[in-house]
FIDRENZA-269903 format. One line per 3 residues: number of its first residue (from 1); their letters; for each residue x, y, z of C-alpha. Coordinates in steps of 0.5 Angstrom, whole numbers, plus 2048, in hexadecimal, padded with zeros to 3 digits. Example, Ala and Ser with C-alpha at 12.3 -4.5 7.8 and 13.67 -1.06 7.14 Angstrom:
<recs>
1) AS) 819:7F7:810 ~ 81B:7FE:80E
</recs>
This chain:
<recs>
1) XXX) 9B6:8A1:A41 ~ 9BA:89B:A3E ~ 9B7:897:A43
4) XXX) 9B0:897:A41 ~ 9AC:892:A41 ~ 9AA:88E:A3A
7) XXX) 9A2:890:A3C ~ 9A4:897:A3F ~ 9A8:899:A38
10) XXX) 9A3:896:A34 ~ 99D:89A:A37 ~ 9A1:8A0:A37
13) XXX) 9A2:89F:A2F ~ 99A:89E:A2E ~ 999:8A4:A33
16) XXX) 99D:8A7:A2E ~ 99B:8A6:A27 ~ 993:8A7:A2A
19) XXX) 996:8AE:A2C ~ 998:8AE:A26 ~ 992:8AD:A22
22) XXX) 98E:8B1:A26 ~ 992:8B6:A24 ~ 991:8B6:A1D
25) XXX) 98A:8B6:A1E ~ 98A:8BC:A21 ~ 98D:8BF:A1C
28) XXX) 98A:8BC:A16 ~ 983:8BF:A1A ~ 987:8C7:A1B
31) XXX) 988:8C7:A13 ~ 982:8C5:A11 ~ 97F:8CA:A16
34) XXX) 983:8D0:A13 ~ 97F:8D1:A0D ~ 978:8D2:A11
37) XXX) 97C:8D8:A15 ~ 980:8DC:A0F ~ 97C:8E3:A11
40) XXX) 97E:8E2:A19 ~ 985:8E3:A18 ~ 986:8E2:A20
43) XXX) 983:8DA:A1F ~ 987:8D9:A19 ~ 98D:8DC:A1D
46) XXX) 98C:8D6:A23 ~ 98A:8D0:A1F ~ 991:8D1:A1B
49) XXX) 994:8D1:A21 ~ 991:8CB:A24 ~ 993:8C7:A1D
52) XXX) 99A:8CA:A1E ~ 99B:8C8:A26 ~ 997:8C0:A23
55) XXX) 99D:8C0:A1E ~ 9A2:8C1:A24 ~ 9A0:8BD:A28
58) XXX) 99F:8B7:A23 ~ 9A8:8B9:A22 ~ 9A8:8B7:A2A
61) XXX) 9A3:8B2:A29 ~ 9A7:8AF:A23 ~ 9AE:8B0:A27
64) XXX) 9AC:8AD:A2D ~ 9AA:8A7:A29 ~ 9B0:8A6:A26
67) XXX) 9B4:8A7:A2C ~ 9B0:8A1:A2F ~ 9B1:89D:A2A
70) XXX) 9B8:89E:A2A ~ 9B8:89C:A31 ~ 9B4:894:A2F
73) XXX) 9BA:894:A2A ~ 9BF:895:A2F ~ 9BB:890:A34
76) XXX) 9BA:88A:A2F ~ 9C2:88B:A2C ~ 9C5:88E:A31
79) XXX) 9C8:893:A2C ~ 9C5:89A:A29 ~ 9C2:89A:A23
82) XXX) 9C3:89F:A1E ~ 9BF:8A5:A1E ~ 9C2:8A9:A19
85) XXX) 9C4:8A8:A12 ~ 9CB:8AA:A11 ~ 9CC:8B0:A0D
88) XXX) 9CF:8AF:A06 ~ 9D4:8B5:A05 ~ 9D6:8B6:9FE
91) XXX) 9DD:8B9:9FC ~ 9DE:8BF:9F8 ~ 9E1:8BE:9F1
94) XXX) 9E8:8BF:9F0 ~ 9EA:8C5:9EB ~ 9EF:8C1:9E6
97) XXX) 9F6:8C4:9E7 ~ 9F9:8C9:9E1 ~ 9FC:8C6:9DC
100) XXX) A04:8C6:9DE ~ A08:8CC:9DA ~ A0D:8CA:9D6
103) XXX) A13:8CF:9D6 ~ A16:8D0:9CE ~ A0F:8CD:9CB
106) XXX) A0D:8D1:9C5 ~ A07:8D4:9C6 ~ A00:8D1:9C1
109) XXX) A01:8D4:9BA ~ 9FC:8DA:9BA ~ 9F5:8D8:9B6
112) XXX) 9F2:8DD:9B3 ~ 9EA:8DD:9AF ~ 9E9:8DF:9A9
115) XXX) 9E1:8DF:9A7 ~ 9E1:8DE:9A1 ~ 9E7:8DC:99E
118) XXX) 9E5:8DA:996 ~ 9DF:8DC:992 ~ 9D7:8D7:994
121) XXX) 9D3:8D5:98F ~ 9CB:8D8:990 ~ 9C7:8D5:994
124) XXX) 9CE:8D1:998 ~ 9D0:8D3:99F ~ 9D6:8D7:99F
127) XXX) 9DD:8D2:9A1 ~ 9E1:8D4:9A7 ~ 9E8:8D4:9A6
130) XXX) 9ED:8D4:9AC ~ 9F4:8D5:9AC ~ 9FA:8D5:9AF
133) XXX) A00:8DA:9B0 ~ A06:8D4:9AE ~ A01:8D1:9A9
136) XXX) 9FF:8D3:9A3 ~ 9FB:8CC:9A2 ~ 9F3:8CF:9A3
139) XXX) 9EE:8CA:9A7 ~ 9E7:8CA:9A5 ~ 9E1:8C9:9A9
142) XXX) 9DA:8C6:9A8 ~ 9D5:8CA:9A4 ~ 9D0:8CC:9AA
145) XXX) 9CB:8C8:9A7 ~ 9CE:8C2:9A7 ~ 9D0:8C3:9AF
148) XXX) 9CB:8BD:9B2 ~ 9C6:8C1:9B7 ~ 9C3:8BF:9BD
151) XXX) 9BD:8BB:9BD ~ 9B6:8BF:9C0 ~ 9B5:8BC:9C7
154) XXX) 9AF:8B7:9C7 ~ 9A9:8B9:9CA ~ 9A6:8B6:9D1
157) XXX) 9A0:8B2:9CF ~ 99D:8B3:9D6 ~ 999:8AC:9D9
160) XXX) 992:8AA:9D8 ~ 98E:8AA:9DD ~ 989:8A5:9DD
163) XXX) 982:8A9:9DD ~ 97E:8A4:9E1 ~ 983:8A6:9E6
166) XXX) 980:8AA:9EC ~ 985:8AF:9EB ~ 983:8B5:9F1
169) XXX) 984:8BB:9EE ~ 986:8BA:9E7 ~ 986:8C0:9E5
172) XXX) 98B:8C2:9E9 ~ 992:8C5:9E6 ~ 997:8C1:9EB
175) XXX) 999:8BA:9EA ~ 994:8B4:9EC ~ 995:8B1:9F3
178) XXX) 994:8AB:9F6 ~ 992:8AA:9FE ~ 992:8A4:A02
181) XXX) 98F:8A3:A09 ~ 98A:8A1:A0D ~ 989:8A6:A12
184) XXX) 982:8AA:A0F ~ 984:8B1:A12 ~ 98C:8B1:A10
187) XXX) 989:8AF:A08 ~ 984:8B5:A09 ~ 989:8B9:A0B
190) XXX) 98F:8B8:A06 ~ 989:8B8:A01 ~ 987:8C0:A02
193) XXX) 98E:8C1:A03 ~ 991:8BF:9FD ~ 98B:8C0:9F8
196) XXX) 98A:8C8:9FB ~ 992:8C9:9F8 ~ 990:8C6:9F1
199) XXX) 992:8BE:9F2 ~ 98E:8B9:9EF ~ 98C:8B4:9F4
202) XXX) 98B:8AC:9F3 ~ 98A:8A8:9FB ~ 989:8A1:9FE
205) XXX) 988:8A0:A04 ~ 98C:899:A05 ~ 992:896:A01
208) XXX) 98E:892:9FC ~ 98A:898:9FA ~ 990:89B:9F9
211) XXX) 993:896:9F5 ~ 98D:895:9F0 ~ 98C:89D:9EF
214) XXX) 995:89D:9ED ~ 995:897:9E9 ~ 990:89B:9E5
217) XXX) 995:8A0:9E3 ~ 99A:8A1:9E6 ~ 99D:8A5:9E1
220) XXX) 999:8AB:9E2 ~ 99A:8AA:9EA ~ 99F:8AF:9EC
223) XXX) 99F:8AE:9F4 ~ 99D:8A9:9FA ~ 99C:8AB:A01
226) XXX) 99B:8A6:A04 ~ 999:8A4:A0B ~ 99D:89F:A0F
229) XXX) 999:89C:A14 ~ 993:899:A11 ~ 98E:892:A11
232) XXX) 990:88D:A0C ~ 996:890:A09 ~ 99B:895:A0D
235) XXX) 99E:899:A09 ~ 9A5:896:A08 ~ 9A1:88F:A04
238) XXX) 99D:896:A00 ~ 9A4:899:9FE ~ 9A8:892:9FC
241) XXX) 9A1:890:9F8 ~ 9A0:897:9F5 ~ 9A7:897:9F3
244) XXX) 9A7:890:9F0 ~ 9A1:893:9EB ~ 9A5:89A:9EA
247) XXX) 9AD:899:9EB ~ 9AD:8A2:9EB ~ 9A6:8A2:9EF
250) XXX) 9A8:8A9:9F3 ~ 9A6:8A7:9FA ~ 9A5:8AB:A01
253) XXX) 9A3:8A8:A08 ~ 9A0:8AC:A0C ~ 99E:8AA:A13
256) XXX) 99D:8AC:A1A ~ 9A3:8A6:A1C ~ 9A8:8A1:A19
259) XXX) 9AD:89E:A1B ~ 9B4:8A2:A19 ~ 9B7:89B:A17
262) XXX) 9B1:899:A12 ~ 9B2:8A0:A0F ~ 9B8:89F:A0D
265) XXX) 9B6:899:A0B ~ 9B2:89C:A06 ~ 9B6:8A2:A04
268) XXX) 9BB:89D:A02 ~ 9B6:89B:9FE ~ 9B4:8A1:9FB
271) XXX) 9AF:8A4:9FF ~ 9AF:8AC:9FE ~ 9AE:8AE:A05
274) XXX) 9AB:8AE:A0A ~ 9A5:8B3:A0D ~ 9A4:8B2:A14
277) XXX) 99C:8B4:A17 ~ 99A:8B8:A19 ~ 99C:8BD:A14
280) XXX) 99A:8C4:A12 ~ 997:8C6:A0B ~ 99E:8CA:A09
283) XXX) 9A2:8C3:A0B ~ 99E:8BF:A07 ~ 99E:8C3:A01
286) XXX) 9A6:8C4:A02 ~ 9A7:8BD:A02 ~ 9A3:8BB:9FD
289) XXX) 9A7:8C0:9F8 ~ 9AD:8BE:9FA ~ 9AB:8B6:9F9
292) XXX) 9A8:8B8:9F2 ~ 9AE:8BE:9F0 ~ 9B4:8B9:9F2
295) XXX) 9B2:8B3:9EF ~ 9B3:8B7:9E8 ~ 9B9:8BA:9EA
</recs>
């Protein structure tokens, strides 16, 4: 399959990423059916099998594309590009070695606490003496109330959130996200995802819509899913502009193909993760949370 030529290899890809959408389309469609069939239990049964098998062969999808690309990297440079980011292995710390013992060394002077030793005026808090066994000298402490107490944690001002701001379900108890792509089906459906788990919801169809609305608060904005493929800007010129904005912008990609070495690109740069489509409502919702719970860890 090296051998491929260049106009073979590139029908392949686009065969594939149309496959890929098809796809996603067919398990937006199942989800969205699932709430006209709650009382057929055999119905509901089938279409989250069907959403099950979409997400299955979008992996395949995905991993055959990569393969492809790998193979036009090793046909323009003649080597292989990278795939996979090493793993980064982390050394367990060393427990410090025992203090050394010194054969003949007298043992510390015995301590012992007397509470409390001299008379208190009324109203003083009482004084803790120490003394040691070899010492009749008495070493006083500090009154309690003169001992420095922490300060109370300070409170969290939760951000503003612009009322002219098209907020979708703003009621909601879980934070407000942000979702970006220009495919009608895939926003209408990660729209009923996220809001039926109790997220707010703020969406653009293109890069410049989703620039207006952050820039507009971008405090409050606690996550980005953001398409790649997209008209007028892709998703990587979108990351950089949001993260120019908002150097802490929490961002997740989500798309039925990007090329591995962009991704990498991009997560050396900050991207949170990737959510490949077409996805399950469970591996939405688990990625979602592990974007938002690991930044605050």
């Amino acid at each position: 399959m090296n051998s491929l030529p260049t106009t073979e290899l590139d029908q392949l890809k686009s065969m594939t990423n149309q496959l890929n959408n098809h796809l996603q389309q067919i398990s937006g469609y199942a989800q969205r059916c699932a709430p006209f069939v709650k009382s057929v239990p055999v119905a509901r049964t089938y279409l989250e099998n069907m959403v099950d098998s979409a997400a299955q062969a979008g992996d395949v999808a995905q991993a055959l594309l990569e393969y492809l690309y790998a193979l036009d990297t090793i046909r323009e440079t003649g080597v292989a590009a990278a795939g996979e980011v090493a793993p980064v292995t982390r050394e367990e710390p060393k427990p410090a070695p025992p203090e050394p013992v010194q054969i003949g060394q007298p043992a510390p002077p015995a301590m012992s606490l007397e509470m409390p030793v001299a008379r208190k005026a009324p109203g003083s808090d009482p004084v803790i003496r120490l003394r040691t066994s070899d010492t009749p000298a008495v070493i006083e402490t500090s009154p309690v109330s003169e001992v420095a107490k922490p300060a109370p944690p300070e409170k969290k001002v939760e951000p503003i959130i612009p009322a002219d701001l098209p907020v979708e379900n703003p009621g909601g108890p879980n934070e407000l996200i942000m979702l970006v792509d220009d495919d009608e089906h895939v926003l209408l459906l990660a729209k009923m995802i996220l809001v039926e788990a109790g997220y707010r919801i703020l969406a653009a169809n293109n890069g410049l819509e989703a620039m207006k609305l952050y820039e507009s608060a971008p405090e409050a904005i606690n996550l980005v899913i953001l398409d790649y493929a997209m008209p007028i800007m892709d998703g990587s010129e979108v990351f950089e502009e949001l993260r120019a904005i908002n150097p802490r912008a929490l961002v997740l990609l989500s798309s039925g193909f990007t090329e591995q070495s962009k991704l990498n690109q991009m997560l050396a740069r900050g991207l949170r993760g990737f959510l490949p489509k077409p996805y399950t409502r469970e591996k939405m919702l688990l990625q979602v949370r592990s974007a938002i719970d690991g930044s605050r860890a």
